[in-house]
Every structure is written in C-alpha cells, then in structure tokens.
C-alpha positions in Angstrom: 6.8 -16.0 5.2 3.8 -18.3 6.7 0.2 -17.2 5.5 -0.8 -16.6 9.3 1.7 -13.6 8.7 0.7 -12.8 5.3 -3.4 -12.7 6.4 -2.6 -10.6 9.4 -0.6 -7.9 7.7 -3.7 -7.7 5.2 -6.2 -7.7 7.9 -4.7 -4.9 9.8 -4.4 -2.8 6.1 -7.7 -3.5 5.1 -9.0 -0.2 8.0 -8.7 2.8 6.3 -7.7 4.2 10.0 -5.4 1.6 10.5 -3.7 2.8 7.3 -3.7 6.3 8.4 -1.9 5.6 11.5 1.0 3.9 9.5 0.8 6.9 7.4 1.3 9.1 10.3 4.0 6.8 11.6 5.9 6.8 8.8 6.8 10.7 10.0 8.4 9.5 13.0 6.9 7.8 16.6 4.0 9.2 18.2 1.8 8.4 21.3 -1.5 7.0 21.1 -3.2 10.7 22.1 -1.1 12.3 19.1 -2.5 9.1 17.0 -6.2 9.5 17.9 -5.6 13.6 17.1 -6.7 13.6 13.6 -9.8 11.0 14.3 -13.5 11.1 15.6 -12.7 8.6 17.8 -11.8 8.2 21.3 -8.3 6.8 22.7 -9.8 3.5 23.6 -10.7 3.1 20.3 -7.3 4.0 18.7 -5.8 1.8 21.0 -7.6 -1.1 19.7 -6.8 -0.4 16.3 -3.1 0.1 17.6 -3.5 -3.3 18.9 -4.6 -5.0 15.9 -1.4 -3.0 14.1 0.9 -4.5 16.9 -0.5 -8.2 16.7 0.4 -8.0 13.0 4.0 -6.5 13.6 3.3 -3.0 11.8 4.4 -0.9 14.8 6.1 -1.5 17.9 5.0 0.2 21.2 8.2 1.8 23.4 8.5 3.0 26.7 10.1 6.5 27.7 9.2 7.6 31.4 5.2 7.7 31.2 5.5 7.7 27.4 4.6 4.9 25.2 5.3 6.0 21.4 4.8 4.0 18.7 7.4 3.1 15.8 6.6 1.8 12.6 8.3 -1.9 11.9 7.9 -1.4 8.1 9.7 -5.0 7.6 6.6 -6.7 7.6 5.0 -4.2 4.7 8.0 -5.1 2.8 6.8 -8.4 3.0 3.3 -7.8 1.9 5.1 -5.8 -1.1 7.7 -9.0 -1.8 4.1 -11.0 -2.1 2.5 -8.6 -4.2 4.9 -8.4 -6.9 4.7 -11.9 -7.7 1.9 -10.7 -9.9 3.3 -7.8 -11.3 4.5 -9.8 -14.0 1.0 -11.0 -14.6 -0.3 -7.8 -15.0 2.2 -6.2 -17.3 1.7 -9.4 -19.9 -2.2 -8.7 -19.5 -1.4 -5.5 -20.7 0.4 -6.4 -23.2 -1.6 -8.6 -24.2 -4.1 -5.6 -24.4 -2.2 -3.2 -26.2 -1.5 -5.5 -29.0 -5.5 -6.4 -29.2 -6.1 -3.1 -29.5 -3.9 -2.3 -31.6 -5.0 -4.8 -34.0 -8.3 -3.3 -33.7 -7.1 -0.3 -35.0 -7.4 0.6 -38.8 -4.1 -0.3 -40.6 -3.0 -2.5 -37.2 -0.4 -1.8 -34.5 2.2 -0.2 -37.3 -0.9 1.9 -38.2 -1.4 2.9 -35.2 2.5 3.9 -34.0 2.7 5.4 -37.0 -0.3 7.8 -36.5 1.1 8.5 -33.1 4.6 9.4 -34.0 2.9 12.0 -36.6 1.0 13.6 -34.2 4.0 14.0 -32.0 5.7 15.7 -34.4 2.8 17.9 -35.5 2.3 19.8 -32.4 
C-alpha cells in the first residue's frame, strides 16, 4: 500500500463526524440527507465530509433513480488495520516488559507476587 493511501485513510479518520458516518454506514447504505440526520450540520457540509471519505476510498457513492446512497468500501480500513498491527507486537513486549518490572518490584518478586494472587483467588 503506498503512503499517499496510508495518509489519506488517516486523514479522513482523524473527524470525529467522518468516523460517525462510517459507523452509520457500516448498518447498510444511506443517502447524504439520512447521513446529515443525526448532525448540526447542513447537507453541504456533510457532503464535504462525504467527499473527503470518497477521495480516501472509505465509501463509494451509487446511483438508483434520483438516489445516490452511499456504501462503505471497508477494504481500505483493513488496510489501515494491516498497518497498525505491525506494532502490536511492540506493545505487547512493552508490556511485558512492564509486568515483569513490576513484578520485581513487588516484595518477594514475580513468584511472590503470583503466589499472593493465586491465594486470593482461592480465598473468595
């Protein structure tokens, strides 16, 4: 996937309203007046942040008769998620990494510690 991809999927996430809409999309296709429903804001408005959601592949805009609903494309968040987990891994070593600090820390060390916890488990 090419960073010009990558940068606009995150740009078009980064609106809270933008967001929403996907979140309403994900219930099925809708028009931009059911879209701008929920929002303080007028159609032109929507329609700019629809625009922004297009440009970046998020939806796709149909046409039915006078109709022009629009349909989530969730290929390209699967991409953003693909990206992401690259540094899952990172994170669940940091946390590892944590929970074995801590439990050093703890009196009696990470034995101690799972000890004490097991107890208590079977206490209650």
């Amino acid at each position: 996937m090419s960073a010009d991809v990558l940068d606009a999927t995150f740009a078009a996430l980064a609106d809270p309203t933008r967001r929403a809409i996907l979140t309403r999309l994900m219930e099925g296709e809708a028009t931009v007046t059911e879209l701008a429903a929920p929002f303080a804001m007028s159609q032109p408005g929507i329609s700019k942040h629809l625009r922004v959601l297009e440009r970046a592949g998020l939806i796709s805009r149909g046409r039915d008769a006078q109709r022009r609903p629009c349909r989530l494309e969730a290929s390209r968040l699967k991409d953003a998620v693909d990206w992401l987990a690259n540094y899952r891994s990172y994170w669940e070593e940091s946390y590892q990494r944590l929970d074995a600090l801590l439990g050093e820390l703890e009196p009696g060390g990470a034995n101690a510690a799972g000890q004490e916890s097991r107890e208590s488990r079977e206490s209650s």
